[in-house]
C-alpha positions in Angstrom: 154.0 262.7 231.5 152.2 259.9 233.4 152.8 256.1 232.7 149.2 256.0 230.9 148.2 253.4 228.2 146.3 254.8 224.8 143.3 252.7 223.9 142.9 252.6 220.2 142.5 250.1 217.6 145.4 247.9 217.7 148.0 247.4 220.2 149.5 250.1 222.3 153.5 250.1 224.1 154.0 251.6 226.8 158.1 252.0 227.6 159.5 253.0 230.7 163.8 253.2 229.8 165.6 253.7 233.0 169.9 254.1 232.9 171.4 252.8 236.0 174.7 255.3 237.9 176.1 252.5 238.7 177.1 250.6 235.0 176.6 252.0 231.7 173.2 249.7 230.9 170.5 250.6 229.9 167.1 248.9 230.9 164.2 249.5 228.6 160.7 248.0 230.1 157.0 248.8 229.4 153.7 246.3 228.5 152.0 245.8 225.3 148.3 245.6 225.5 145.7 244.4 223.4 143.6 248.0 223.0 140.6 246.7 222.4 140.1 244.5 225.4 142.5 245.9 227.4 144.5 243.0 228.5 148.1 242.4 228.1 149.4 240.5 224.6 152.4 237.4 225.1 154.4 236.8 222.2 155.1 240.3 221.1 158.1 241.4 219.7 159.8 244.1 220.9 163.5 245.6 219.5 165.8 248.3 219.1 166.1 249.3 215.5 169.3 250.2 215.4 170.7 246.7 217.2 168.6 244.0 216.2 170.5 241.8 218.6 168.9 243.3 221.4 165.1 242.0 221.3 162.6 240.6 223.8 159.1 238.9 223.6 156.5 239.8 226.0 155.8 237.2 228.6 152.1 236.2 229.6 151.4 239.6 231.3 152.6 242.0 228.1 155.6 242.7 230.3 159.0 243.4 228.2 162.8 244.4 229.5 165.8 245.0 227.0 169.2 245.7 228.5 172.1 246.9 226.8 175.2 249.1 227.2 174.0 253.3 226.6 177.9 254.3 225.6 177.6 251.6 222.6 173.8 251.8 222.0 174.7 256.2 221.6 177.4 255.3 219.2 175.0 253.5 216.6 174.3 256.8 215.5 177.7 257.4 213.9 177.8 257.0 209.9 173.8 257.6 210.2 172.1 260.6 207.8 168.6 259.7 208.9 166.0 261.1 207.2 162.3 262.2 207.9 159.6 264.9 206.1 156.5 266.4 208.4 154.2 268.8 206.3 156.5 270.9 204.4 160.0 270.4 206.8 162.3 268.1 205.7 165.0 267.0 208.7 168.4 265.0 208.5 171.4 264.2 209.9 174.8 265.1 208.5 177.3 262.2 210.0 180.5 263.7 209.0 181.8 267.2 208.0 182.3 268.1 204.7 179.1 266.0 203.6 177.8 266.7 200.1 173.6 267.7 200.6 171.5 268.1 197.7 167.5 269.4 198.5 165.6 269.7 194.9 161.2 269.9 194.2 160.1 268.6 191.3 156.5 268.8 189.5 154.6 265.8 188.2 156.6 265.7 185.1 159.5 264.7 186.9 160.8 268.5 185.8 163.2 270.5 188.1 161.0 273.0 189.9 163.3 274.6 192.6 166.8 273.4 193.8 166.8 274.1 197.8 170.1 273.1 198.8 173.5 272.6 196.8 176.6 272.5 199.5 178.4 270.6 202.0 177.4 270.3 205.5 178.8 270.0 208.2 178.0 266.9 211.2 174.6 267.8 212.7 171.3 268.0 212.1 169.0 270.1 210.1 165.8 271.0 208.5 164.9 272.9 205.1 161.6 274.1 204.8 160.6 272.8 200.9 157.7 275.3 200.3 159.7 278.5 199.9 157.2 281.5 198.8 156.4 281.8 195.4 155.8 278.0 194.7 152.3 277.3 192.9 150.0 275.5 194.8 149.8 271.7 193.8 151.4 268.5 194.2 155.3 268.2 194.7 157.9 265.8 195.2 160.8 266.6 197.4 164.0 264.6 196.8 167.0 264.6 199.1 171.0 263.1 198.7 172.6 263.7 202.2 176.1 261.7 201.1 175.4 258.3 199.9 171.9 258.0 201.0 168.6 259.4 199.1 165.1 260.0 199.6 161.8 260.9 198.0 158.7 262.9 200.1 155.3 263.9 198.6 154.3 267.9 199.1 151.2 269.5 199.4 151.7 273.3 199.3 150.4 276.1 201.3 146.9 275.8 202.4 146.2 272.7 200.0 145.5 269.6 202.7 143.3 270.8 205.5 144.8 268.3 207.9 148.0 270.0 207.6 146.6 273.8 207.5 147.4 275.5 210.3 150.9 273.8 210.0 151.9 275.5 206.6 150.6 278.5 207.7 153.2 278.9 210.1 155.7 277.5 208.6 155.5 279.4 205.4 157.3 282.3 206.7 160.3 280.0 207.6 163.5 281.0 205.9 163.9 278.6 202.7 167.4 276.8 203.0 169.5 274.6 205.8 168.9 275.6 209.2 170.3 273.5 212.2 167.6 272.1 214.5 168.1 270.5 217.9 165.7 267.6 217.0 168.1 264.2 217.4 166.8 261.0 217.4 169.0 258.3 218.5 167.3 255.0 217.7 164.1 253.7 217.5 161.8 250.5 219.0 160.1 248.2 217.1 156.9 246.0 218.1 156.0 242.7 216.2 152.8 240.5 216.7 151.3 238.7 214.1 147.6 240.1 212.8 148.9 243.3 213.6 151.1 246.0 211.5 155.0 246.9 212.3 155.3 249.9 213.2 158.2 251.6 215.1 158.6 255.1 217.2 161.7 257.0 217.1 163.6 257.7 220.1 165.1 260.9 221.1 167.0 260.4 224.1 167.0 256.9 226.1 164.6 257.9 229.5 161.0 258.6 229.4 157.8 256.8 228.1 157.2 256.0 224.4 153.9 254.7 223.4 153.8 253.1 220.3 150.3 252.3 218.3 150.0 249.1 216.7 146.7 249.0 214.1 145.6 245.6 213.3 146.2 244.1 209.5 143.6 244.0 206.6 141.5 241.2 206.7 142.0 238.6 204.5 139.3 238.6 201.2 137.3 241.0 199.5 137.9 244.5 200.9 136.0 247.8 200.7 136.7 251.3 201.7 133.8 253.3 199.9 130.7 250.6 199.4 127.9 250.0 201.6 128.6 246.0 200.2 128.4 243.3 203.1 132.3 243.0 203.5 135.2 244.2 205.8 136.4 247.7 205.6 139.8 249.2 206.0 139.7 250.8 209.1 138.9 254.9 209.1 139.3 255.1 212.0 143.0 254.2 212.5 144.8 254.4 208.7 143.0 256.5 205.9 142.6 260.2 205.5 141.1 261.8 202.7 143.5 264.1 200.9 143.2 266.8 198.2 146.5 267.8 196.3 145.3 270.6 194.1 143.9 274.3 194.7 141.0 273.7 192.9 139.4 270.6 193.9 136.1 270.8 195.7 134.6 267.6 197.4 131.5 266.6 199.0 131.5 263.5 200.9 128.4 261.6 201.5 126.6 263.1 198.3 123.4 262.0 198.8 121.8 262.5 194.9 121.6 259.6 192.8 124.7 256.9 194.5 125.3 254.1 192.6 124.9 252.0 195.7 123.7 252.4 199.4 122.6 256.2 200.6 125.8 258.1 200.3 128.7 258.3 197.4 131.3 261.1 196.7 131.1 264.7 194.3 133.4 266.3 193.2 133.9 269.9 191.2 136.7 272.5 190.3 137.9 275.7 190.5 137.9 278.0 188.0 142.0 279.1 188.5 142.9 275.5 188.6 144.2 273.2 185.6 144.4 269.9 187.2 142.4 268.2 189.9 143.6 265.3 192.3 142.7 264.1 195.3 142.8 260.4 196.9 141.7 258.1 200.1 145.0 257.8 201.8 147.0 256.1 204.2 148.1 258.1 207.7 151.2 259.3 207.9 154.0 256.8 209.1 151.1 253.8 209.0 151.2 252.6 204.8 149.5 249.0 204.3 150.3 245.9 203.0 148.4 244.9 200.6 149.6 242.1 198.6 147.2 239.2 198.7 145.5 241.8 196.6 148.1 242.1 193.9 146.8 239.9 191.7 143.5 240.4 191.7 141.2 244.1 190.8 139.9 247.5 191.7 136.5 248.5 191.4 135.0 251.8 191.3 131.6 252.9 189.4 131.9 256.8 188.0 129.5 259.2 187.0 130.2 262.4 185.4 130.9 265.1 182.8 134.9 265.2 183.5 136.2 264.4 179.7 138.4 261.9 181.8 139.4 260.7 185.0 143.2 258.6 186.1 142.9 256.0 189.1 145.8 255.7 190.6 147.6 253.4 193.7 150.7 254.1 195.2 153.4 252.8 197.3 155.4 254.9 199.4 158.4 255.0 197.6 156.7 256.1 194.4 155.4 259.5 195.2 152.0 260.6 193.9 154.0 262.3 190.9 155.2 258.7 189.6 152.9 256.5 190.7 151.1 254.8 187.5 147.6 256.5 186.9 144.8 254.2 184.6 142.8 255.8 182.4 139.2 254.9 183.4 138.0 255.4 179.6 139.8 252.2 178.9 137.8 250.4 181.2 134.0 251.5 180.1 134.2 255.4 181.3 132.2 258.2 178.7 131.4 261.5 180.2 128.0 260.8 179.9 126.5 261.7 183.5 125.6 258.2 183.9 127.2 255.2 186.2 129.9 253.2 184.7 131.5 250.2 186.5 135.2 250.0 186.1 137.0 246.5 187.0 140.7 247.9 187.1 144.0 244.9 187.1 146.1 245.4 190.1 149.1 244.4 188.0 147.7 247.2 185.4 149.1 250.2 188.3 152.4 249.3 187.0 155.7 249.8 189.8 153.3 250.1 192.4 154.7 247.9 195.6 151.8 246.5 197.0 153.3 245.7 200.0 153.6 249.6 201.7 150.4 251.3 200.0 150.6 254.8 200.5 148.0 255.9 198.3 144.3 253.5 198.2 142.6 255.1 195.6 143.5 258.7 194.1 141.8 260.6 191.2 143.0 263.0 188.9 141.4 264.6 186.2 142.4 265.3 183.2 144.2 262.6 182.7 147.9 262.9 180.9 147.0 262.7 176.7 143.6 264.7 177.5 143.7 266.9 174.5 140.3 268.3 175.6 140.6 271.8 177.3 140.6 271.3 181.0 136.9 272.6 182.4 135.8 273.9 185.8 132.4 273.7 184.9 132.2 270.1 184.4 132.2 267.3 187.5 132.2 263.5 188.5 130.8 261.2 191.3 133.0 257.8 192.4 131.4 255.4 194.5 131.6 251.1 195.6 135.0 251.5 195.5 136.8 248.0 196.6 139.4 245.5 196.0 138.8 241.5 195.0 141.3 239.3 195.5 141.0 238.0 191.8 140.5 239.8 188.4 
């Protein structure tokens, strides 16, 4: 691959890591440049994750060089059971042999859908695919113990997030348990600069060029991400997908029939086979925001429907969508009564949410847990002006 810088919102690294014959050291260089002007950034931070000592900052042309010793900056990984999940593949490293691994998915409820994995491992590294055949379609959360260290992933099942489509199709035929991969990341870089996020890229052998993608921060005050109101806008373009995490939900973006406000709002229906609906504005993968100058202050988010009753939630990355705290909107003004209702929703009311590493914006579920009405596909809803104040 060329030495080529990616323009994008935000900042962009490009590294080139060269290893001298001659000593064991290891030079890593590369520029950071601003990606909307093009011109190099000063005062960047740039380090190895996995040896904090060895850091830089970029000089006045976005130029950066860290030096250190490859046989000691290869041994980092020792003791390490790193952890990562892409679509449906979870992948880890087992340090040392003998290494107790645990793989379970569990539903919404928190229940015990399908233990995966139950043995010890030898070292290496591996992958388990976590939507074996025969699990329902819906919204999972996979949770991991590899030795001493734990982790918690969200799952979409076969076919349910159209960003990730083609992906499960292929990988649905994989054999369900622990397979050895040859995948092994041996540290990572990290660039900081204030105004922008942190955000790190992993590294899988210490040569070649890693770009890394730096989006800008929120801006400060009122924020919108569905509203044609006059103020700043998280950024579509760089950090927010759309996701649905059911079968049976059926959206229509820019709806066009009697919004709220502005030209465009969002419909959604359901599908017949389906008993639960959810769906959410989301954060991309690897890129969650910081959100909390807005943790004290409100949600809002006018509905419209026939749904008996609709859960708001927010969620932070370590939460999972299946324990993140949804509201129910009918405490704050919402009747099924196919007409607009404003809802002004307490930050502090999504309860265990950690507003610093948003995962989730705004996700919707209906019905809401305590529903005793029958769920219906026949019935639907419309959200629109959805956006955040930095007071209640």
């Amino acid at each position: 691959m060329g030495r080529t810088n990616f323009i994008l919102s935000g900042l962009v690294m490009a590294a080139a890591i060269c290893i001298s014959n001659a000593q064991n050291v290891v030079n890593i260089t590369g520029t950071v440049n601003d990606t909307k002007t093009g011109n190099p950034v000063a005062g960047a931070k740039v380090m190895l994750t996995g040896n904090p000592s060895i850091t830089t900052m970029t000089g006045s042309d976005g130029s950066y060089k860290l030096s250190g010793d490859a046989v000691a900056l290869a041994s980092l990984r020792n003791g390490k059971s790193e952890m990562s999940f892409k679509g449906n593949m979870l992948s880890f490293t087992v340090a040392g042999n003998n290494t107790p691994v645990t793989v379970d998915v569990y539903n919404l409820k928190s229940e015990l859908v399908r233990n995966l994995v139950s043995r010890n491992a030898s070292s290496g590294n591996y992958t388990v695919n976590a939507s074996p055949a025969g699990l329902a379609s819906g919204l999972y959360v996979v949770r991991a113990r590899v030795g001493k260290q734990t982790a918690s992933f969200k799952m979409t099942t076969l076919g349910i997030n159209t960003r990730n489509a083609g992906f499960f199709a292929n990988a649905a035929f994989v054999r369900t348990g622990l397979a050895k991969t040859a995948a092994d990341p041996i540290d990572s870089m990290q660039v900081t600069k204030d105004g922008y996020k942190v955000t790190t890229k992993a590294l899988t052998k210490y040569t070649g060029i890693y770009p890394i993608l730096l989006n800008p921060k929120l801006p400060a005050g009122d924020l919108k991400i569905v509203s044609e109101r006059n103020m700043p806008q998280v950024d579509w373009g760089s950090n927010v997908d759309v996701q649905v995490w059911d079968g049976g939900t059926q959206l229509k973006g820019d709806y066009k029939t009697e919004p709220f406000e502005g030209p465009t709002s969002w419909y959604q229906t359901f599908g017949e086979s389906s008993i639960y609906s959810g769906w959410g504005f989301v954060a991309k993968p690897g890129t969650p925001e910081d959100m909390s100058a807005w943790a004290n202050g409100s949600m809002h988010i006018a509905v419209k429907g026939t749904a008996t009753s609709i859960g708001v939630t927010m969620a932070s990355v370590d939460q999972g969508g299946g324990f993140s705290k949804k509201v129910d909107l009918r405490t704050y003004g919402y009747i099924p009564d196919n007409k607009w209702h404003e809802a002004s929703i307490p930050m502090t009311d999504f309860t265990g949410t950690d507003f610093s590493k948003i995962d989730v914006y705004c996700g919707l579920v209906y019905p809401v847990d305590g529903d005793s009405a029958a769920y219906d596909a026949t019935l639907f809803y419309q959200v629109d002006d959805i956006y955040w104040k930095v007071t209640k």
